[in-house]
SEFIRO-481297 format. One line per 2 residues: number of its first residue (from 1); their letters; for each residue x negated, y negated, z of N, C-alpha, C. Coordinates in steps of 0.05 Angstrom, whole numbers, plus 32768, in hexadecimal, padded with zeros to 4 digits. Last residue first. Layout:
<atoms>
NUM	a	X/Y/Z/X/Y/Z/X/Y/Z | ...
</atoms>
This chain:
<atoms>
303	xx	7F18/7EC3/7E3E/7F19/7EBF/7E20/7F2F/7ED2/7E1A | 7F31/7EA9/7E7D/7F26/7EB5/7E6C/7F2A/7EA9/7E4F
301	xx	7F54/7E82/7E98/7F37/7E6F/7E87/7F2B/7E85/7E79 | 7F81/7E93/7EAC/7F7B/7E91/7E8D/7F67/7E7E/7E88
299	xx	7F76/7E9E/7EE2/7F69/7EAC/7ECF/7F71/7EA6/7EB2 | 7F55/7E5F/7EFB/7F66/7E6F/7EF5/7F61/7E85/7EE2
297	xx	7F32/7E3C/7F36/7F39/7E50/7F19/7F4D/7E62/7F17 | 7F58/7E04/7F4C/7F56/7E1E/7F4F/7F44/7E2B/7F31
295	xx	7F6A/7DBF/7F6B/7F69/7DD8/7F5B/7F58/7DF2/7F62 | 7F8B/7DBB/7FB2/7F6F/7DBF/7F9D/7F72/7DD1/7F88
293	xx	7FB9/7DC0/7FC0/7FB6/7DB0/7FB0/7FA2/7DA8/7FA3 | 7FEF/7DF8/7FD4/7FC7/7DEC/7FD7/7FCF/7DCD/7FC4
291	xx	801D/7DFF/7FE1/8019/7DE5/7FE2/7FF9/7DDE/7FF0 | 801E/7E2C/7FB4/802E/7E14/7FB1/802A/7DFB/7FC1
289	xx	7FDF/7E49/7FAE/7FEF/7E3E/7FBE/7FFF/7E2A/7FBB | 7FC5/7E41/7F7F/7FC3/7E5F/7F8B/7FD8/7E5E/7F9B
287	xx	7FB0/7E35/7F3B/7FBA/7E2B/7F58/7FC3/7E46/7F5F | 7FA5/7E09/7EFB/7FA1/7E1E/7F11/7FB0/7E1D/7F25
285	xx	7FD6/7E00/7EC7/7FC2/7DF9/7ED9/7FBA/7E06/7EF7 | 7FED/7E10/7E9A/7FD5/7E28/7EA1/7FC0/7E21/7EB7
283	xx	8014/7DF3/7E95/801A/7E06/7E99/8004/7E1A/7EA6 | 7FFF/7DAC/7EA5/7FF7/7DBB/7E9A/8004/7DD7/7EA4
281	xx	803A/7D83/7EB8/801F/7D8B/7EC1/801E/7DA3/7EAE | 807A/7D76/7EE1/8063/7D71/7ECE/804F/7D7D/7ECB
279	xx	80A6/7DB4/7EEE/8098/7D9C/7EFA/8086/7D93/7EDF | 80D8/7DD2/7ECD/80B8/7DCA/7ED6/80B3/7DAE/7ED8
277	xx	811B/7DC6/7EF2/8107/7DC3/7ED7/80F2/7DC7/7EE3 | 8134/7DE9/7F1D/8143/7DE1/7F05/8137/7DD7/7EEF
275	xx	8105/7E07/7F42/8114/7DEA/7F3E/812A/7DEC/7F24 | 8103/7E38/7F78/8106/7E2B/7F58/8114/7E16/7F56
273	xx	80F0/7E2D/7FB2/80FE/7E36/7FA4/80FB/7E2C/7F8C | 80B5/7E61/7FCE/80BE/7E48/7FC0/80D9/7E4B/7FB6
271	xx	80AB/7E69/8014/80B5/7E73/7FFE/80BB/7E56/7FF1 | 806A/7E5D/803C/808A/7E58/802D/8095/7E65/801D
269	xx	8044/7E98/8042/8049/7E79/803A/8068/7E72/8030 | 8054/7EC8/8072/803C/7EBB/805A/8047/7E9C/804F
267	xx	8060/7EE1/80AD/806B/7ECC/809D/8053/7EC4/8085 | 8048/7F23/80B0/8046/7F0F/80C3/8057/7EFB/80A8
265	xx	8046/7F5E/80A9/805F/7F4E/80B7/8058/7F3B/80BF | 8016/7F76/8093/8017/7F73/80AA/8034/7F68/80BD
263	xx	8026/7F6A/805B/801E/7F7F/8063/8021/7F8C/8083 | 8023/7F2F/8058/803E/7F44/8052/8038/7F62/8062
261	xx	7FF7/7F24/8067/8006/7F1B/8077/8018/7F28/806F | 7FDA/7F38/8040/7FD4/7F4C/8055/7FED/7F3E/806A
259	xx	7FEA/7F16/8019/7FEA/7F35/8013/7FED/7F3B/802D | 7FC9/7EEC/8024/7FEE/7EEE/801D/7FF1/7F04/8022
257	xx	7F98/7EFD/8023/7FA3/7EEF/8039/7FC0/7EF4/803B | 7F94/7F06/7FE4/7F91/7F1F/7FFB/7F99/7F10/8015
255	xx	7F93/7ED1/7FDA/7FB2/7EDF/7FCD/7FAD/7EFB/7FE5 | 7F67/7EB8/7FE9/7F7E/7EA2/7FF2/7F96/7EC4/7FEF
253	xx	7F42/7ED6/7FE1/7F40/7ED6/7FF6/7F5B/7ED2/7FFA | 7F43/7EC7/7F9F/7F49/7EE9/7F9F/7F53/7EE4/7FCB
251	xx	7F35/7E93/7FAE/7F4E/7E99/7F9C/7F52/7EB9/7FA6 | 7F00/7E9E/7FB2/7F05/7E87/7FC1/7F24/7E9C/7FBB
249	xx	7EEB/7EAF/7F80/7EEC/7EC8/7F96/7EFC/7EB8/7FAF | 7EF7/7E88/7F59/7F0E/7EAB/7F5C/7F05/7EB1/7F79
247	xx	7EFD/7E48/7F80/7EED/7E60/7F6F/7EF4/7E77/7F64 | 7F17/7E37/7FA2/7F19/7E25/7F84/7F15/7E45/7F75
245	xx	7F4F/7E27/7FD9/7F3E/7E3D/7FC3/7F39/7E30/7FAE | 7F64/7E0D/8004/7F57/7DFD/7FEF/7F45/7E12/7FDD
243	xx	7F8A/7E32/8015/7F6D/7E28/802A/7F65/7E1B/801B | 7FCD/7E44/801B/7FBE/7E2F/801B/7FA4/7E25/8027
241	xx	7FC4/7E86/7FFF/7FCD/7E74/801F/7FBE/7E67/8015 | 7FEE/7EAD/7FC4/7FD6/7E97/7FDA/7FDF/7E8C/7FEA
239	xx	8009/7E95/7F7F/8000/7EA9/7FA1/7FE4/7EA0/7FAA | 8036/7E6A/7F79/801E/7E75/7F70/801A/7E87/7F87
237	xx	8058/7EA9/7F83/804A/7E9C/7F75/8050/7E7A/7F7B | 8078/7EE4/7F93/8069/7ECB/7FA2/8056/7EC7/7F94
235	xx	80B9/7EEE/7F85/80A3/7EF0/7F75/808D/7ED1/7F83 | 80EA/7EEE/7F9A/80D8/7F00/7FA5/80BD/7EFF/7F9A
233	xx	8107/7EC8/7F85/80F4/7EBE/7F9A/80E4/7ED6/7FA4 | 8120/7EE1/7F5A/810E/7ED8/7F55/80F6/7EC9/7F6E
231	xx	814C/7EF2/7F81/8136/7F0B/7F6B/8117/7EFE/7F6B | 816C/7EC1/7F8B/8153/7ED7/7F9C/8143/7EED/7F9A
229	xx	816C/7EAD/7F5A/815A/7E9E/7F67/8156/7EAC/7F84 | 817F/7EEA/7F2D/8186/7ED2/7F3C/816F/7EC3/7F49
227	xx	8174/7EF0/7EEA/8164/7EF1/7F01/8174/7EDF/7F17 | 8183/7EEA/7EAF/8195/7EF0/7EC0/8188/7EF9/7ED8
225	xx	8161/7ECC/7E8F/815A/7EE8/7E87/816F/7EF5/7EA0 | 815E/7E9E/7EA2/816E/7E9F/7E84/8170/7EC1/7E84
223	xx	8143/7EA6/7ECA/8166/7E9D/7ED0/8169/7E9D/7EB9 | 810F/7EAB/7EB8/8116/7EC1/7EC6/8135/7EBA/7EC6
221	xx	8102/7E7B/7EAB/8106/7E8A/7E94/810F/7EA2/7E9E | 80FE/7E58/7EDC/8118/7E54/7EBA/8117/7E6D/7EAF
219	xx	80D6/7E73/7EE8/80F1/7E6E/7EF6/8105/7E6B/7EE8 | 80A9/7E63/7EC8/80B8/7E81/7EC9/80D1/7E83/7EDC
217	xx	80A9/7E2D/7ED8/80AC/7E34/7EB7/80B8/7E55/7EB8 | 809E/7E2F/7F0F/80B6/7E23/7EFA/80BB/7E34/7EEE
215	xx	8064/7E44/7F0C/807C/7E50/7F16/8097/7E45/7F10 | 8054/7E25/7EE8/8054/7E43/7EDA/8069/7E4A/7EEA
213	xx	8046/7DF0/7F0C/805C/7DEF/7EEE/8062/7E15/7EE6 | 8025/7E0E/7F35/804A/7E0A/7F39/804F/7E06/7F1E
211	xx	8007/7E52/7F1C/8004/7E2D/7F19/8023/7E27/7F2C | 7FEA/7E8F/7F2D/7FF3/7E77/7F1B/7FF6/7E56/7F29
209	xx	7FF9/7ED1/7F33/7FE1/7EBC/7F37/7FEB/7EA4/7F23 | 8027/7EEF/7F5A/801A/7EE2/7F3F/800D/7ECB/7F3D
207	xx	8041/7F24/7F75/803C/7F0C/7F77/802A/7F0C/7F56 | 8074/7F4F/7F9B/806B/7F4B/7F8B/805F/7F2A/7F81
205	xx	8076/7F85/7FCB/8061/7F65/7FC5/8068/7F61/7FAA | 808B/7FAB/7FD5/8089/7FA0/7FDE/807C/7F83/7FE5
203	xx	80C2/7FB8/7F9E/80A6/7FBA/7FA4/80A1/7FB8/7FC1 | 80F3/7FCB/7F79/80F2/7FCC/7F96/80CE/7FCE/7FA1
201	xx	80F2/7FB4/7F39/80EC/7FBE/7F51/80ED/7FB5/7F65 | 8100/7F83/7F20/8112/7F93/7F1D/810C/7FB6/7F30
199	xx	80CC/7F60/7F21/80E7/7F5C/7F34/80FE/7F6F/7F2C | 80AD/7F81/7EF2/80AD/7F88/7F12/80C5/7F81/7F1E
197	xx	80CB/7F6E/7EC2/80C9/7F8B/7ECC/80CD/7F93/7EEE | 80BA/7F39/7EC9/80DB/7F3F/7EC8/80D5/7F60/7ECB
195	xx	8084/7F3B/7ECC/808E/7F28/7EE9/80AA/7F33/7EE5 | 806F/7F54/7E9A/806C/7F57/7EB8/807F/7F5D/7ECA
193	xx	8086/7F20/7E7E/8095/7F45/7E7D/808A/7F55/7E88 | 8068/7EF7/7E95/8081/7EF7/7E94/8092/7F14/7E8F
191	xx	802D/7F0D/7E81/802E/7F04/7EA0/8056/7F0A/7EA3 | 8033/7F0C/7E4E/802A/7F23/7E5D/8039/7F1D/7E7C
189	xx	8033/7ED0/7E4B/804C/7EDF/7E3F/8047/7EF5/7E4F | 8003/7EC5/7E5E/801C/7EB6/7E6E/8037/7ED5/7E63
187	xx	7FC9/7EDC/7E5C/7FDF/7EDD/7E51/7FFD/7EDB/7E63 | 7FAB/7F03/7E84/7F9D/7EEF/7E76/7FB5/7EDE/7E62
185	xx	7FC9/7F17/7EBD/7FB5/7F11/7EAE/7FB5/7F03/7E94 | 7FE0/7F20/7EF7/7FC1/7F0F/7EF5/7FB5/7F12/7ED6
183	xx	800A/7F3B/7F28/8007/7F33/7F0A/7FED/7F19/7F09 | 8005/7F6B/7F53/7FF6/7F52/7F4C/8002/7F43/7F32
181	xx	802D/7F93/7F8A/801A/7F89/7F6A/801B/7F71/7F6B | 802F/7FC5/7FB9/8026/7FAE/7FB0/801E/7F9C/7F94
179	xx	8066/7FF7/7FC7/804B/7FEE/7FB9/8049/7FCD/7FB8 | 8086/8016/7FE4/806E/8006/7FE8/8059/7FF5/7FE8
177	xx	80AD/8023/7FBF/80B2/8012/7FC9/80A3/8003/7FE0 | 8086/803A/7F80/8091/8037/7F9A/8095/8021/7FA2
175	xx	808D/803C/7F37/8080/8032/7F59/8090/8045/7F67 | 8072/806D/7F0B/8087/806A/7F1A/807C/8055/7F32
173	xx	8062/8044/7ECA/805E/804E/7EDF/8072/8052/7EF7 | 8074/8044/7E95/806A/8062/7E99/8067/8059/7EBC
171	xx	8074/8009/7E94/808C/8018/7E87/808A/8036/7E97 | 8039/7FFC/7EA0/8055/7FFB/7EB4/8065/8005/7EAE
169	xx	8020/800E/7E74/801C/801C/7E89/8030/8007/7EA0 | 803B/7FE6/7E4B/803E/8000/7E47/8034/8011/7E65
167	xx	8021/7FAF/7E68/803B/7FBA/7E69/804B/7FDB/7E67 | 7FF0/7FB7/7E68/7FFB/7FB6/7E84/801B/7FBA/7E7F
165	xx	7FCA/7FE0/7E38/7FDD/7FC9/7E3E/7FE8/7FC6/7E55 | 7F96/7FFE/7E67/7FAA/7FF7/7E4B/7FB8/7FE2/7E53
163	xx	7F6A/8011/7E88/7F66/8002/7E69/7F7F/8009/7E55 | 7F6C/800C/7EC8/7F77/801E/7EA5/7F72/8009/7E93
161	xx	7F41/8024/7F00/7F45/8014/7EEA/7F49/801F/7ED5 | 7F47/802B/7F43/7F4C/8037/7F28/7F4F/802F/7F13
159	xx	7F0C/800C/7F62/7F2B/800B/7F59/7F2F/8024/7F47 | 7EE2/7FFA/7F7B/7EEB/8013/7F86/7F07/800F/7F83
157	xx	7EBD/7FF0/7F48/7EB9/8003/7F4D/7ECF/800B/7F62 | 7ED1/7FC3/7F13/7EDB/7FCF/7F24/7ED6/7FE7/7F34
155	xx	7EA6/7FBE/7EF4/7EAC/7FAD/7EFB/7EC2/7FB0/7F12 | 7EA2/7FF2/7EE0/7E8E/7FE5/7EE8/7E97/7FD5/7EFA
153	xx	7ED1/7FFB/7EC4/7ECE/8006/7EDC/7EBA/8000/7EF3 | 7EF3/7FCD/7EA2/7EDA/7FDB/7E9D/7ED3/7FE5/7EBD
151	xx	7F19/7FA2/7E8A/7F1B/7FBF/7E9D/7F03/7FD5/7E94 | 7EFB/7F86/7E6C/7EFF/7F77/7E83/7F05/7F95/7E95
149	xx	7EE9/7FA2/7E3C/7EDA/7F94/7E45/7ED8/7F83/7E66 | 7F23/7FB6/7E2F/7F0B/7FC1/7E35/7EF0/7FB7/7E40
147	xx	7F56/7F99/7E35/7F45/7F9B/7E2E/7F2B/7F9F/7E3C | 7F8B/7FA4/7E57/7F83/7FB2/7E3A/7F68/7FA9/7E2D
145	xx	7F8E/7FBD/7E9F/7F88/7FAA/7E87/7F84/7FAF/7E6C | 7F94/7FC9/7EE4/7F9C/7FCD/7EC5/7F9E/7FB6/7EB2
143	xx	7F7F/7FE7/7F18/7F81/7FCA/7F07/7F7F/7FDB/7EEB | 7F93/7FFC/7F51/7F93/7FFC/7F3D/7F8D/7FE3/7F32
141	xx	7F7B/8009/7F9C/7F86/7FF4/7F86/7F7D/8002/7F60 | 7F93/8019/7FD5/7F93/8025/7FB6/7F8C/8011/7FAB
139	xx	7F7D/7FEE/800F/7F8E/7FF0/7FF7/7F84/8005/7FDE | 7F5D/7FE1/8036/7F72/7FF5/8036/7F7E/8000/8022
137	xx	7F38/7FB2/8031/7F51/7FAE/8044/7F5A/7FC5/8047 | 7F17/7FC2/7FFF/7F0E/7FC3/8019/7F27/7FBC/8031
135	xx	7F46/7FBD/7FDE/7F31/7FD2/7FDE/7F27/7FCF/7FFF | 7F45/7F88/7FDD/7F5E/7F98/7FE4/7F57/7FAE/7FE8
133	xx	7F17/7F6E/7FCD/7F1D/7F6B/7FE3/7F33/7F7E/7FED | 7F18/7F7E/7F93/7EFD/7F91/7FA7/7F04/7F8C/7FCA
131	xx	7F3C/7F6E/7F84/7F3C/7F8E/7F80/7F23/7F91/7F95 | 7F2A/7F35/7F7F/7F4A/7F39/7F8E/7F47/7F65/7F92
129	xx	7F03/7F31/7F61/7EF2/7F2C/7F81/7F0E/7F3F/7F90 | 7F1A/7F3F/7F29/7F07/7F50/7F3D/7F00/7F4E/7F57
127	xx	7F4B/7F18/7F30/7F4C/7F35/7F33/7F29/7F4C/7F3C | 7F28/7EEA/7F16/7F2F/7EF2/7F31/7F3E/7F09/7F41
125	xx	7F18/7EF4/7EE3/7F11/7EE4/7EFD/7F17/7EF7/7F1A | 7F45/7F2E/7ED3/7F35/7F1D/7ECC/7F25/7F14/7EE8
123	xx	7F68/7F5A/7EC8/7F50/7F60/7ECE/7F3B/7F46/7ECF | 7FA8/7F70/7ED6/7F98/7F5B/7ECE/7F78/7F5B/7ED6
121	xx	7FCA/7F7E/7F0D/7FDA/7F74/7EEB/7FC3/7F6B/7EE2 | 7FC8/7FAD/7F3C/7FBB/7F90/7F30/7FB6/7F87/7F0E
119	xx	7FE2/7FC5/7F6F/7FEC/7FD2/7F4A/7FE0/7FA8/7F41 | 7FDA/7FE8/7FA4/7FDE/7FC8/7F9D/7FD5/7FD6/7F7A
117	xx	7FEF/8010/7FD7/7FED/8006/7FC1/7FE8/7FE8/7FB1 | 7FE7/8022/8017/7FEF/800F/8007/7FDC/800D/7FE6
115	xx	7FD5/806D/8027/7FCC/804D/8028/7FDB/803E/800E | 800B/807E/8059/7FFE/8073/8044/7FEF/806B/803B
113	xx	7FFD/8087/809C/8016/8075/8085/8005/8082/8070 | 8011/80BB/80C6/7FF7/80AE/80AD/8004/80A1/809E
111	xx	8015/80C1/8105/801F/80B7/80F1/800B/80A9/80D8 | 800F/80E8/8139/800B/80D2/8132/800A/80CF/8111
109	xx	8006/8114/8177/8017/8109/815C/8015/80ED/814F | 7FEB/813C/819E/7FEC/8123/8193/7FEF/8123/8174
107	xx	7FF7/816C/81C7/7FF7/8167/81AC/7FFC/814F/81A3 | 7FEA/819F/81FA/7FF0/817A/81F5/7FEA/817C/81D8
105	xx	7FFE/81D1/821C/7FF3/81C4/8203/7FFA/81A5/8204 | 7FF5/8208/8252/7FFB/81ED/8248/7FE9/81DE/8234
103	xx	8008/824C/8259/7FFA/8233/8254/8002/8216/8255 | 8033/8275/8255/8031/826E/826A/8016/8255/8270
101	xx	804D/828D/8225/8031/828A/8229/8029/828A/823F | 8086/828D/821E/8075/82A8/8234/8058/829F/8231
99	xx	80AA/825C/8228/809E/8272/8217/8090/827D/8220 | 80CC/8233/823E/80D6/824C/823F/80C6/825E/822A
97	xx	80BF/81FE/8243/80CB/8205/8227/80D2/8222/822C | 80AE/81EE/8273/80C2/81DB/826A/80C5/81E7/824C
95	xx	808D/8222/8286/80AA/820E/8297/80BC/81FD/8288 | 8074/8233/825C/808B/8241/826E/8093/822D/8275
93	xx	8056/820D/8245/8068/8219/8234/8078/822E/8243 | 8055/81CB/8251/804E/81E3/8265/805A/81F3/8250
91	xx	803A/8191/8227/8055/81A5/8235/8046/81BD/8249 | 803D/8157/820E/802A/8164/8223/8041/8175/8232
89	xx	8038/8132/81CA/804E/8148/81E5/803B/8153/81EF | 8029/80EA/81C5/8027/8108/81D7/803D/8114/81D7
87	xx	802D/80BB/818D/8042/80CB/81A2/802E/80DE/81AA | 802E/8084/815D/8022/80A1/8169/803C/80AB/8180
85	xx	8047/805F/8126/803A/8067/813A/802F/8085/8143 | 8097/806A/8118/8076/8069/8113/8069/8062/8127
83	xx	80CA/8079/810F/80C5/8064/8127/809E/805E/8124 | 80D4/80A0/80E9/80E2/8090/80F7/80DB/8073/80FE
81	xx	80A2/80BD/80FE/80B2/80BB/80E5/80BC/80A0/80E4 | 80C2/80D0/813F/80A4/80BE/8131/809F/80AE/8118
79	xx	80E0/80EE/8128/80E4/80DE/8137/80D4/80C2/813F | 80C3/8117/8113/80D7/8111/810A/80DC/80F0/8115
77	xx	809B/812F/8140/8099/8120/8128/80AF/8118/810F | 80C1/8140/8167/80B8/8125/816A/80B1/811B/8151
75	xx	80CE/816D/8146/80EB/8162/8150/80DA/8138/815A | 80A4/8187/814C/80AF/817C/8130/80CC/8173/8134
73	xx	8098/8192/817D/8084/817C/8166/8095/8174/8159 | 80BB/81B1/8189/80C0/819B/8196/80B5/818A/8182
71	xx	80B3/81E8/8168/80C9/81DD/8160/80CA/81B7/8173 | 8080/81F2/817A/8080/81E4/8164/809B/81D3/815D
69	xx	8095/81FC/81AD/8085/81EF/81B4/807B/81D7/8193 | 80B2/822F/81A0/80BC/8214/81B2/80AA/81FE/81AE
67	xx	8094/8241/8164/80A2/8247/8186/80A7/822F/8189 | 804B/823C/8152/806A/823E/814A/8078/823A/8163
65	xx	801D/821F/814C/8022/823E/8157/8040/8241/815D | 8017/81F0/8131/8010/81F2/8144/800D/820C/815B
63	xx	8002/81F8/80ED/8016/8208/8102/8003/81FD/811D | 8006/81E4/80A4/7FF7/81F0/80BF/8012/81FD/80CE
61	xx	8032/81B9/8085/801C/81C5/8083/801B/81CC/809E | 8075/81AE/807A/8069/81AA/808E/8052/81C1/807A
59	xx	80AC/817E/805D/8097/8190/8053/8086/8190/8075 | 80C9/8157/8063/80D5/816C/807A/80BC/8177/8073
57	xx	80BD/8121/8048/80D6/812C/8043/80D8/8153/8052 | 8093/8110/806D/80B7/8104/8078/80C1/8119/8068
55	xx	8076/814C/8086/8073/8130/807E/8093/812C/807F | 804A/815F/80BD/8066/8163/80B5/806E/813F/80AC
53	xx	8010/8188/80C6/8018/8174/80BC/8032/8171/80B4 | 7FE6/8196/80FA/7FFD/81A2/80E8/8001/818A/80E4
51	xx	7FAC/81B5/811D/7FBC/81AA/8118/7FD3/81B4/80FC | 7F7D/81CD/8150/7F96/81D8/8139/7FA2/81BF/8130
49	xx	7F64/81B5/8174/7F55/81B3/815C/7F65/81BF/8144 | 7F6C/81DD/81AB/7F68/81C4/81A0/7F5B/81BF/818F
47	xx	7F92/8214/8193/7F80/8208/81A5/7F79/81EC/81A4 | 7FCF/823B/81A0/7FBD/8230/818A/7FAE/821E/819E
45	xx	7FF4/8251/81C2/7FF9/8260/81A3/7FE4/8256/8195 | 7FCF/8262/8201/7FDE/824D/81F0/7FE0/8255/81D8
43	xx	7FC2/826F/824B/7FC8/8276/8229/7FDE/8267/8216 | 7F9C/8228/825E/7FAB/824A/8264/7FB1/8256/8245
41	xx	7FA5/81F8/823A/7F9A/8202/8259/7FAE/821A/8259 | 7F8E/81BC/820F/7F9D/81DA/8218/7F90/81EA/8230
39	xx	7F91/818A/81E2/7F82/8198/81F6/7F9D/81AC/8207 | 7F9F/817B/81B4/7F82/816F/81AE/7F82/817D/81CD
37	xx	7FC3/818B/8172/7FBA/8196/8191/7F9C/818B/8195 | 7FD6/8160/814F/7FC5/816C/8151/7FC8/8173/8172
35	xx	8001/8151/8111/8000/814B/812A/7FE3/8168/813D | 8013/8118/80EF/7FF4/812D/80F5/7FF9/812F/810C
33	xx	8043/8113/80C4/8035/8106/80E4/8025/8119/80E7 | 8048/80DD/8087/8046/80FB/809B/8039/80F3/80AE
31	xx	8057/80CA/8046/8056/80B9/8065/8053/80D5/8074 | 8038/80CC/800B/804A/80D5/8017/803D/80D2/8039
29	xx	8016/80C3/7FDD/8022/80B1/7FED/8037/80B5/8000 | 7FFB/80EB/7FC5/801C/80E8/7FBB/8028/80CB/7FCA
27	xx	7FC9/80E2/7FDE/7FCC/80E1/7FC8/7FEB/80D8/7FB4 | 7FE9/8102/8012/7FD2/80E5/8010/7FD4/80DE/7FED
25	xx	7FF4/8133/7FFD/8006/811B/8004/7FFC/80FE/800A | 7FBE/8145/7FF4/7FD1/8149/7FE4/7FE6/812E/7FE2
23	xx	7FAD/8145/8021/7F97/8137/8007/7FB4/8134/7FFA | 7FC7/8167/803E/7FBF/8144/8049/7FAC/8136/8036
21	xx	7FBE/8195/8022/7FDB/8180/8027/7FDA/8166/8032 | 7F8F/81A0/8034/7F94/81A2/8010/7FB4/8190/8011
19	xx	7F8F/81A8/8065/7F79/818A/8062/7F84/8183/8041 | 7FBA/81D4/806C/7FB6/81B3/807C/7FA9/81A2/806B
17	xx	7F9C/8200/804F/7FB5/81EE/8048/7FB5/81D6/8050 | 7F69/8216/8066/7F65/8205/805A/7F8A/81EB/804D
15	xx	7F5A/8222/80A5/7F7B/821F/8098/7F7A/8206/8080 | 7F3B/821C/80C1/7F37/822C/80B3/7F4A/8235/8094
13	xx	7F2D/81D2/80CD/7F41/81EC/80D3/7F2D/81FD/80BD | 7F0C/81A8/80EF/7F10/81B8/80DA/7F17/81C6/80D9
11	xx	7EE8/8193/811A/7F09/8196/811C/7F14/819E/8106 | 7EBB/818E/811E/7EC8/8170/8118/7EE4/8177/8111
9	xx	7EA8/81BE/812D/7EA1/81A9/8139/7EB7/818C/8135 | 7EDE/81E9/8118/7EC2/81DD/811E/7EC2/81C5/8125
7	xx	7F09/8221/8129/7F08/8203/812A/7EE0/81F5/8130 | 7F09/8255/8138/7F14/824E/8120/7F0D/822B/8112
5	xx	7EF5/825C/8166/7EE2/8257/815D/7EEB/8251/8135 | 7F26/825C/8183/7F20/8247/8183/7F0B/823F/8172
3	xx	7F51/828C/815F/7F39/8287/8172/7F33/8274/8169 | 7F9A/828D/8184/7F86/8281/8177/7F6A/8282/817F
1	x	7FC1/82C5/8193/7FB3/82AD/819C/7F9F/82A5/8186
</atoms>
């Protein structure tokens, strides 16, 4: 039997593995179900406040106290997995599992996504208000940039910020099929061996701060580069919900909006299709939303 005095106030095991595996896989990004005895009556293999952790690829930390009773958890948390969210098992461990305790356990199960990634191409304007808002929504956020002055940590306190080329640190990086990215920075060309890298991932966002002529203009240049026009529609640019954004932090609001509507499953803004030529108009002219119509800052007003 378990002593209950194993467990403090705020439910802290003694069992330092658990909390070292739920850092661990938190970190790895790995999806698992926590599942916890939160109350018990009579003799039971473990008390309220044990828990266990069983992630998707089968790995399990802790012990609910093994037997029938673990083997059910992990037959639900499987299944859960699956199907996400939470779940109760509330059992008798003689009557309905056949184990000699002769108690009863309830164990609430419930499912830790992730937290979402967002991988932000660019350190300028509007990438900082865009990193501090994704930050506060949920999001990892990275920002990567080669110059020192713009990826400066300062400026990013609750990002991870790299100071290199955006391209050479995409070559090296592994995504996921989670992940979120930005392309945002200072250089069209940059912006374009970006934009053909990424659509060659399985992301879950991928977007780009810009103009409609830019979105053209890289529409052509993506179909010479053998992109079909549904590759290329995955790329939501300009990005943003139409509110009339002028300002970056105005702008950073409009593209985290888009974001969270992916995020959430809800419909975000039209999809555009590519035209066959750019439209008229300056390449570097601002805009967030294909059909905002207030200009915008953009980030190549940097130096």
């Amino acid at each position: 039997m378990s002593d209950p005095t194993l467990f403090d106030a705020i439910g802290r095991s003694q069992a330092p593995e658990v909390w070292e595996a739920l850092a661990r896989w938190r970190a790895a990004g790995l999806r698992f179900v926590l599942a916890s005895v939160i109350a018990s009556r009579g003799f039971t293999p473990r008390k309220p406040g044990a828990h266990m952790l069983i992630a998707e690829t089968g790995e399990t930390a802790g012990t609910i106290g093994g037997g029938a009773i673990e083997h059910r958890v992990l037959l639900e948390a499987r299944e859960l997995l699956a199907a996400g969210g939470t779940t109760m098992v509330k059992k008798h461990l003689t009557q309905e599992l056949g184990m000699c305790c002769g108690g009863e356990m309830a164990v609430f199960l419930e499912v830790i996504e992730p937290a979402p990634r967002l991988l932000l191409f660019g350190a300028g304007y509007i990438a900082r208000p865009l990193a501090a808002l994704a930050a506060g929504c949920g999001f990892e956020v990275t920002v990567v940039d080669e110059r020192p002055e713009w990826a400066a940590s300062e400026r990013f306190p609750d990002a991870c910020v790299v100071c290199r080329a955006p391209e050479d640190h995409l070559r090296e990086l592994v995504t996921r099929a989670g992940d979120y990215a930005v392309v945002a920075t200072h250089d069209h060309a940059i912006d374009q061996r970006l934009v053909q890298e990424l659509l060659r991932r399985p992301l879950q966002f991928l977007g780009m701060i810009g103009s409609v002529p830019k979105q053209r203009k890289f529409a052509l240049r993506l179909r010479a580069r053998g992109f079909s026009d549904e590759q290329i529609a995955r790329l939501r640019t300009p990005l943003g919900v139409s509110i009339g954004a002028e300002t970056p932090e105005e702008i950073a609001v409009s593209a985290m909006a888009e974001i969270i509507a992916v995020r959430r499953g809800m419909p975000g803004p039209r999809r555009w299709t590519p035209r066959q030529a750019p439209t008229e108009g300056r390449d570097d002219a601002p805009g967030q939303a294909a059909e905002a119509s207030a200009p915008s800052v953009h980030e190549k007003s940097e130096p």
